[in-house]
N, C-alpha and C positions, 0 to 999 in steps of 0.2 A: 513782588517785593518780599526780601526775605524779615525772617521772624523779629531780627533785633533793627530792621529799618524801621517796620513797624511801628514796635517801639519808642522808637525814637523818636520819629514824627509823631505820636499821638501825643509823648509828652513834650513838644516843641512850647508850649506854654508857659507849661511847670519853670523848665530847663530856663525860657525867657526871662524869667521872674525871678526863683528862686536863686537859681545856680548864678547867674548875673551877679544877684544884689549881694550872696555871699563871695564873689569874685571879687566884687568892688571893694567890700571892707578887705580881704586880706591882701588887695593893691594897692589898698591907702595907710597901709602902716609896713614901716619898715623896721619895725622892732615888737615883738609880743612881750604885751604886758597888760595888765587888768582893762586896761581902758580898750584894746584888744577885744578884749573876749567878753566885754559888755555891750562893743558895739555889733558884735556876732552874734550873741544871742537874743538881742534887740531884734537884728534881722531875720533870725530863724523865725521868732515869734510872729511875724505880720506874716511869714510867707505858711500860717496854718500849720507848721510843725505843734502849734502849744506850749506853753507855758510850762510845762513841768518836761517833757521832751526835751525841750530846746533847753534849758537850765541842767537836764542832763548827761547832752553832746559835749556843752560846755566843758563840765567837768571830765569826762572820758579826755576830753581835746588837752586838757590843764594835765592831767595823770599822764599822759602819753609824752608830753611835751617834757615836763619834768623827768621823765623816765631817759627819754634819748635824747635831752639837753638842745632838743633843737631851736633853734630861735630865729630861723629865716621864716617870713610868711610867706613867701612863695612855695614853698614845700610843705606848706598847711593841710593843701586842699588834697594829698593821697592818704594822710591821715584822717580828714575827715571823711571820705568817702568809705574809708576802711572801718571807721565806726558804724557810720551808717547802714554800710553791708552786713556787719554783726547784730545790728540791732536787729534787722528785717528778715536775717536765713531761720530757717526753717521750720517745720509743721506745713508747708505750705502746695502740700501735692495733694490730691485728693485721696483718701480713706475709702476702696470701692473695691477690695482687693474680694468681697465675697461674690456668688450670683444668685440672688438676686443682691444687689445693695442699692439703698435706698437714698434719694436728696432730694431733703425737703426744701422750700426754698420760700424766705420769708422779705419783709422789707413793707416798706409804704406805699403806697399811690406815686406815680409817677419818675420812681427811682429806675426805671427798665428791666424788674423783672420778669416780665411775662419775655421779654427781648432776650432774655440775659438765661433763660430756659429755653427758646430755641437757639440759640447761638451754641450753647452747653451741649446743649443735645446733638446738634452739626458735627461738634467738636469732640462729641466721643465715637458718632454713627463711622468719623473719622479712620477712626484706630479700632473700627473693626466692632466694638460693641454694638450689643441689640437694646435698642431704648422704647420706653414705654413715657408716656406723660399723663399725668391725673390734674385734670381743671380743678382742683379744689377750690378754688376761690368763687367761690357760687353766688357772691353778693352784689357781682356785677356783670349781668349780660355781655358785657364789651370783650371783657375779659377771657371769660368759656373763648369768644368767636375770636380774639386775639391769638391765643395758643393756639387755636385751631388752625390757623393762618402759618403758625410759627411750625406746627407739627407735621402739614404740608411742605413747606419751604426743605423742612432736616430730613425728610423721609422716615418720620417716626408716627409709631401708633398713638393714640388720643382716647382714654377714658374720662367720658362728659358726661353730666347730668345736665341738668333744665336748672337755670337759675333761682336762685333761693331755697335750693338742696341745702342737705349735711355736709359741708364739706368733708365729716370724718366720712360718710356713707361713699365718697367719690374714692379717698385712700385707701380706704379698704375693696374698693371694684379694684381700684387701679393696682393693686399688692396680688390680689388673687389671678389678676388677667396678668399680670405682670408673670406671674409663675410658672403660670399656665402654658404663657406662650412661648417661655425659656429665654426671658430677658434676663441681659447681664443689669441693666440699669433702670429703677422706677424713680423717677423724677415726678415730685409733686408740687404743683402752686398751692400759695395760701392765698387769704383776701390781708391786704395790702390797707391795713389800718391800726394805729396807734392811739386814738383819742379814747378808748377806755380801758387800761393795761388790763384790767379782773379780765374781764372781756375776753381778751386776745390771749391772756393766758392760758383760761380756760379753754377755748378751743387748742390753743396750741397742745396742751397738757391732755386733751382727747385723741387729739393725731396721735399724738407721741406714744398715748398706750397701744392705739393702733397698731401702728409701725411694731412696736415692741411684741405684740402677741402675734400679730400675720406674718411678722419677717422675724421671727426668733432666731436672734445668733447672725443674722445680716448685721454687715457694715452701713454706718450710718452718717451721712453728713444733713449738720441745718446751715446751709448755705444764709448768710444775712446780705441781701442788696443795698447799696451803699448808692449814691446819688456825688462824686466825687465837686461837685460845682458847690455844692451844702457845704465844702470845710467843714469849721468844727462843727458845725451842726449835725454834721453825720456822724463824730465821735460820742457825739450825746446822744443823737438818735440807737447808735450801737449801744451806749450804758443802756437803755433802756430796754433795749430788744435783749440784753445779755442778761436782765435779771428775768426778763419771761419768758425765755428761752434757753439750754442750751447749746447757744451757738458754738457750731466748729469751724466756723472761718467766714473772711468778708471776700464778696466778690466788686468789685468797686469801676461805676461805671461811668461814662461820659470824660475818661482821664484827658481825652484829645480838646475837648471844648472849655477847658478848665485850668486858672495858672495855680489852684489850689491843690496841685500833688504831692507836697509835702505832706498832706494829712495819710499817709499809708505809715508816715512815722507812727505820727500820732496813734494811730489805732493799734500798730504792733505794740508800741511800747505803754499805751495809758490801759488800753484792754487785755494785753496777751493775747491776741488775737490774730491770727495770720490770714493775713491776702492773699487768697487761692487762686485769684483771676482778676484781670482789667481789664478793662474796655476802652478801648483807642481807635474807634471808628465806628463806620455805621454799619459797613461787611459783614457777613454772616461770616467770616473767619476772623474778625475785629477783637474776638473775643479770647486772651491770653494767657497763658497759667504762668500766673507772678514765679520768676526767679529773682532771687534780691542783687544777686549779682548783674545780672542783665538790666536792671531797672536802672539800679545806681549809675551804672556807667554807661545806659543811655542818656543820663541826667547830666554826667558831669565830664562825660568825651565829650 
């Protein structure tokens, strides 16, 4: 199956839902006017786009219209796509251009990132990069033996501690061994918990000095894992990870099992935040680096 079938099957949900119900309004009006574009942004809003989003397709849709006098609504839907794509291009490639460079990778309990770290990993072992992965998430046994699982699968190296380590003490094995062994990529877990932000900051705010003094002058990404089935729940989740961390982009997972994929608006456009990667399967190549062009018009071909 090639790249944009993929694609397109994972988000058969999405496309179900979304793209449908914005079909259906602009086949039940045969003239654009207010009542129009109230009953559109009505629909953007249930289908997880959000509320300020979706009120501002609207208006691009209103500007655009007015501009080229169009007034058939069957000719709607390449304008709206064309916003779409604008809102969603670019930032969206990863920042890894040094060697070593480092990706940290943060998110909650059950969102797939310890999955979403081997797939990553698969996925650069790919194109020829040397990968390394650090367990830092020391607060759950399952966890260490999860990666370890995932770092067999990619054919990638694994620095582990024994549970209820430092996690900063596993980032910093895993930067030094990383160097050592002339990896182009150090990939590191966090533990995977939001119930006490001080908390999480402060470790977070430990790594990060890490990273910053053992990888001096490395490229650096904080991957945030997203849980795409959550909607907006994950837009809130990201505000929250975005003041205790800073994140460089979401990787957004379980797209295929979920009609909730308008929320990658939502995050580009309420966070500034660019979708680096989606998950559209269960495959160890499942795992996709978001083009907004390829997305869109898996969505709406």
């Amino acid at each position: 199956m090639g790249f944009f079938d993929k694609i397109k099957n994972g988000l058969k949900k999405t496309k179900d839902s979304l793209v449908k119900q914005v079909e259906g309004v602009i086949n039940s009006f045969t003239k654009i006017d207010e009542e129009f574009f109230e009953e559109l942004e009505e629909t953007l809003i249930t289908c997880d786009i959000g509320v300020q989003t979706s009120v501002k397709i609207c208006d691009l849709l209103r500007k655009k219209i007015k501009e080229t006098g169009e007034n058939n609504p069957a000719n709607i839907k390449q304008m709206l796509k064309d916003i779409i794509i604008e809102m969603l291009s670019g930032s969206d490639e990863l920042n890894i251009n040094t060697k070593p460079s480092v990706i940290l990778v943060i998110g909650v309990n059950g969102v797939g990132k310890t999955t979403t770290i081997g797939k990553l990993s698969a996925n650069l072992k790919s194109q020829g990069k040397k990968v390394i992965l650090g367990a830092a998430d020391t607060f759950r046994a399952a966890a260490i033996d999860q990666l370890e699982v995932w770092a067999e699968r990619a054919g990638v190296d694994l620095i582990k501690h024994t549970e209820g380590s430092d996690p900063a003490a596993v980032v910093y094995d895993t930067i030094t061994a990383g160097k050592a062994r002339n990896c182009d990529v150090i990939i590191c877990d966090t533990a995977g918990r939001l119930h006490n932000k001080k908390n999480l900051m402060d470790e977070l705010a430990k790594i990060s000095r890490i990273i910053e003094r053992e990888a001096e002058g490395c490229d650096k990404e904080i991957l945030l894992v997203l849980d795409a089935t959550t909607g907006q729940n994950g837009v809130n989740q990201a505000k929250q990870f975005k003041e205790a961390a800073g994140i460089t982009g979401i990787v957004l997972t379980k797209l295929d099992g979920t009609a909730k994929g308008g929320i990658v608006i939502a995050i580009k456009d309420e966070l500034n935040l660019p979708v680096k990667y989606i998950g559209v399967g269960e495959q160890i190549d499942d795992l996709q680096p978001f083009v907004a062009t390829e997305f869109v018009n898996a969505l709406f071909d």
